[in-house]
C-alpha positions as CSV (number, residue, x, y, z in Angstrom):
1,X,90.6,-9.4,92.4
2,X,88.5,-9.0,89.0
3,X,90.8,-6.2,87.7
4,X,88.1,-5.5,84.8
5,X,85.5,-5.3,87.3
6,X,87.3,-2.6,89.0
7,X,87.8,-0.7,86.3
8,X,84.8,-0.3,84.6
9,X,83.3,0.7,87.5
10,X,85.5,3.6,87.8
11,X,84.9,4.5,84.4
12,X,81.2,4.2,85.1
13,X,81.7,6.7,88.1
14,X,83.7,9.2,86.1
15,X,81.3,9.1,83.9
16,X,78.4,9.8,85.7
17,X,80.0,12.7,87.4
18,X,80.6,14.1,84.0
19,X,77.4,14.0,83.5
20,X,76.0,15.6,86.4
21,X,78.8,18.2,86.2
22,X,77.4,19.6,82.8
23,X,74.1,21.3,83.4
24,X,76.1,22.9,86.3
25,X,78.6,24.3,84.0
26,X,76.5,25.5,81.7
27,X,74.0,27.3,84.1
28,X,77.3,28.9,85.7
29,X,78.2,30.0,81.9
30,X,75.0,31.4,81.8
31,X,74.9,33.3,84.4
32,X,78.5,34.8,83.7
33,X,76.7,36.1,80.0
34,X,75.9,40.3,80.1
35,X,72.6,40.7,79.0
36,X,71.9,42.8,76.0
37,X,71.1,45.9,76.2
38,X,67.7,46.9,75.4
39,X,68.5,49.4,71.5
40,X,67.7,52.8,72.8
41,X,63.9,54.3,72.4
42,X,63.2,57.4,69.9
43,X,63.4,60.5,72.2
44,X,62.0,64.1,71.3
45,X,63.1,67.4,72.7
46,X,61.5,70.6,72.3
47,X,63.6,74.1,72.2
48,X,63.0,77.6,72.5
49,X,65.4,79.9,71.3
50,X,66.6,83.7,71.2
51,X,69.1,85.4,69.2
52,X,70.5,87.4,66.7
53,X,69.6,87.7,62.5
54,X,72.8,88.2,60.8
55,X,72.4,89.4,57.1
56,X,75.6,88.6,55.2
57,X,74.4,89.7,52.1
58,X,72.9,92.7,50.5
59,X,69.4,91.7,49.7
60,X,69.8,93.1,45.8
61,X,71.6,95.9,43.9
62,X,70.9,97.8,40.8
63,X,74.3,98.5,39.1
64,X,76.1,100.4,41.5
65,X,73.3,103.0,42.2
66,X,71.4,101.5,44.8
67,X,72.0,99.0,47.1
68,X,68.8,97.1,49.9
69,X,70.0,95.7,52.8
70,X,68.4,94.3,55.9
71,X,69.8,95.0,59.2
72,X,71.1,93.0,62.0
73,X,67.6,91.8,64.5
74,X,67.0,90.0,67.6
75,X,65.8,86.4,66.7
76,X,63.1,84.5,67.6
77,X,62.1,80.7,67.0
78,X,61.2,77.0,68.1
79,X,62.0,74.3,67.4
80,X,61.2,70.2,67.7
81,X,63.5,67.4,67.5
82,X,62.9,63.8,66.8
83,X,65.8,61.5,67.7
84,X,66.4,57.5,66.3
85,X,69.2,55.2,66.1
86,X,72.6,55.5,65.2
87,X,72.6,59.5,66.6
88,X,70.1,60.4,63.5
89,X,67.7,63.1,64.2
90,X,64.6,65.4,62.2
91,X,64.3,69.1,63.4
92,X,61.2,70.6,62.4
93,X,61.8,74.8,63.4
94,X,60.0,77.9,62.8
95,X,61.2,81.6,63.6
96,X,60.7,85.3,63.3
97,X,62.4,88.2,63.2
98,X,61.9,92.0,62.2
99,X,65.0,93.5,60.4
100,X,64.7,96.9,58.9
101,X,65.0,97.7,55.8
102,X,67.5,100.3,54.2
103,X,68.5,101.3,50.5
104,X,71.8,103.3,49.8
105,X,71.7,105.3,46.9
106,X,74.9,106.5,45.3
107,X,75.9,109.2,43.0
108,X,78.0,107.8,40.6
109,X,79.4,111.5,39.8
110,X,80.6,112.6,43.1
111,X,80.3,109.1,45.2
112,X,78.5,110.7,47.7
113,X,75.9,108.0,49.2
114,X,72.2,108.3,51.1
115,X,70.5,106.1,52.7
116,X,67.1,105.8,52.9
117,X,65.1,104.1,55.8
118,X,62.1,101.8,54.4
119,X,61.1,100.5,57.2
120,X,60.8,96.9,58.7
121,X,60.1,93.6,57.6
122,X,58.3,90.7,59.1
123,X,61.3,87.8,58.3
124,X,59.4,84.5,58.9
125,X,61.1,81.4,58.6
126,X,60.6,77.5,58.3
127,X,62.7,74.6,57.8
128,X,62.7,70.7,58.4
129,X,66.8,69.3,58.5
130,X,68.3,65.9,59.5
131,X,70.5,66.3,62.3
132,X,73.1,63.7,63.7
133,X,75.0,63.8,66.6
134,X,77.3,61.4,68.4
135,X,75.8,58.7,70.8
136,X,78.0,59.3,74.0
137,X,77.8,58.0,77.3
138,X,79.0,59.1,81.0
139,X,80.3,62.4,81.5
140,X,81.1,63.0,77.7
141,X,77.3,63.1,77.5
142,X,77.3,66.1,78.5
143,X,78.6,68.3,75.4
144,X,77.0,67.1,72.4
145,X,78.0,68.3,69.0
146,X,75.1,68.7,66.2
147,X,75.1,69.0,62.3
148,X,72.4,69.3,60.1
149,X,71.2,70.2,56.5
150,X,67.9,70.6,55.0
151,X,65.5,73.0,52.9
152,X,62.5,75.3,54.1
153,X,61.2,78.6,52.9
154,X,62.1,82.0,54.2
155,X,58.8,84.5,54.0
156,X,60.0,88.9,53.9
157,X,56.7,90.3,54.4
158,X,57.3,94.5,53.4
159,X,55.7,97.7,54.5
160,X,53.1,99.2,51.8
161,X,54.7,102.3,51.0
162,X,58.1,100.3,50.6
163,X,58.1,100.0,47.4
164,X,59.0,96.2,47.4
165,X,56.7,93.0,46.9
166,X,56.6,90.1,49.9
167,X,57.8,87.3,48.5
168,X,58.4,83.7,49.5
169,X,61.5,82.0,48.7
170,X,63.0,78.5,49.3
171,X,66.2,78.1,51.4
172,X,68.9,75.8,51.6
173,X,69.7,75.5,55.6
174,X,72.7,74.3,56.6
175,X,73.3,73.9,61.1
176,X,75.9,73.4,63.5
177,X,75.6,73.6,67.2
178,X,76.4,72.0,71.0
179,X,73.8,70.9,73.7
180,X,74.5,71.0,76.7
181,X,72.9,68.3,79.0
182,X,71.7,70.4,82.7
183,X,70.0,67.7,83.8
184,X,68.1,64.2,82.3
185,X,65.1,66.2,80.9
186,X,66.8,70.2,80.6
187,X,69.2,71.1,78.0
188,X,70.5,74.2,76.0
189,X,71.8,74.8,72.7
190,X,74.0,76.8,70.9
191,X,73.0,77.2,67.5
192,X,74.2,78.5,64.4
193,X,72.1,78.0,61.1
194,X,72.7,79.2,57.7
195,X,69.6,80.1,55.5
196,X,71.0,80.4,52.0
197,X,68.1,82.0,48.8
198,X,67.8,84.3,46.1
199,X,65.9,87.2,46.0
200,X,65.0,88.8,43.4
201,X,62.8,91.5,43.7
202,X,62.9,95.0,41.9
203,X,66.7,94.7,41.1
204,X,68.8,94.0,38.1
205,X,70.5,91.7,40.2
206,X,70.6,89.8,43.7
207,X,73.6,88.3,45.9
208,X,73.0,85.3,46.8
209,X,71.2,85.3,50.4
210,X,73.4,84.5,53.4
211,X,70.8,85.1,56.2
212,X,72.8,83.6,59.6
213,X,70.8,83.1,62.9
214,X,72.8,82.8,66.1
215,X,71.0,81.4,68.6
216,X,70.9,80.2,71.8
217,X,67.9,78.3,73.3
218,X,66.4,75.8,76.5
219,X,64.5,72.8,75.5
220,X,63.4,70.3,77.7
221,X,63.1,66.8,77.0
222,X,59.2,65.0,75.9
């Protein structure tokens, strides 16, 4: 028997079943791979809301004679949200409200106070912020926390006979708030926003402006 014969001609068998076992394996790796996930397209959501103006400041003072404040007013505004990667948004909103106006006078001899009605104001407001929220998925994509800062301009538009100037100031806007997911195109918020100015107007001095709008509002999905 030709012992060398024999074996290379096993080897050359082994061999060639090596070979042809190769593509196989790697077409069965292959097909084991996940393939990637497409990176998730922009999305924008448009929002209507209703709620509540919540002065936290007095809008000036002069000494401790008089004292303007605006009162607590239904809320009105819109808003437009354009979201990217990474949970990053922009949140373009406009509102309105009409607070009235009141100034306390106080007698600095007795302490006695009155309070005179100046009627309302037109409070228009405008902002742009960056949001970011967390990317979830499943059932936890349901509740979705939001946080945002940003800067706009706050318009107080007064009555004639008022005695006080409209005036336009810029605003600091600082936002927190939850949407809630209904369905793949309907959601709602919660929303509270912090509009933070100075106003000056006819005073000796001004706090600084707190104006807080709590809101809550049904946006749909573009």
């Amino acid at each position: 028997m030709n012992i060398l014969g024999w074996t290379g001609g096993r080897a050359a068998a082994i061999a060639a079943i090596a070979a042809l076992s190769l593509p196989a394996a790697a077409a069965g790796q292959q097909s084991m791979e996940v393939p990637a996930q497409p990176a998730a397209s922009p999305t924008v959501e448009l929002t209507g809301y209703v709620g509540v103006l919540l002065p936290m400041s007095k809008l000036g003072a002069q000494g401790d004679s008089l004292q303007a404040e605006l009162s607590t007013r239904p809320a009105f505004a819109a808003s437009l949200e354009f979201w990217f990667g990474g949970g990053f948004g922009l949140s373009i909103m406009g509102g309105y409200a009409n607070p009235s106006l009141g100034l306390t006078a106080a007698d600095v001899d007795t302490g006695s106070q009155t309070r005179q009605a100046l009627g309302t104001v037109d409070y228009l407001h405008g902002e742009a912020l960056l949001l970011w929220r967390p990317e979830l998925t499943g059932a936890a994509a349901v509740l979705l926390p939001y946080f945002g800062a940003g800067a706009g301009v706050r318009h107080l538009g007064f009555e004639a006979d008022s005695g006080f100037e409209d005036t336009s100031d810029l605003v600091l806007a600082l936002n927190i708030g939850t949407q809630i997911r209904l369905s793949d195109a309907v959601h709602m918020r919660l929303d509270v926003r912090d509009l933070i100015s100075s106003f000056q107007g006819p005073f000796e001095n001004s706090d600084q402006q707190h104006d807080v709008f709590a809101q809550v509002g049904f946006g749909i999905g573009l």
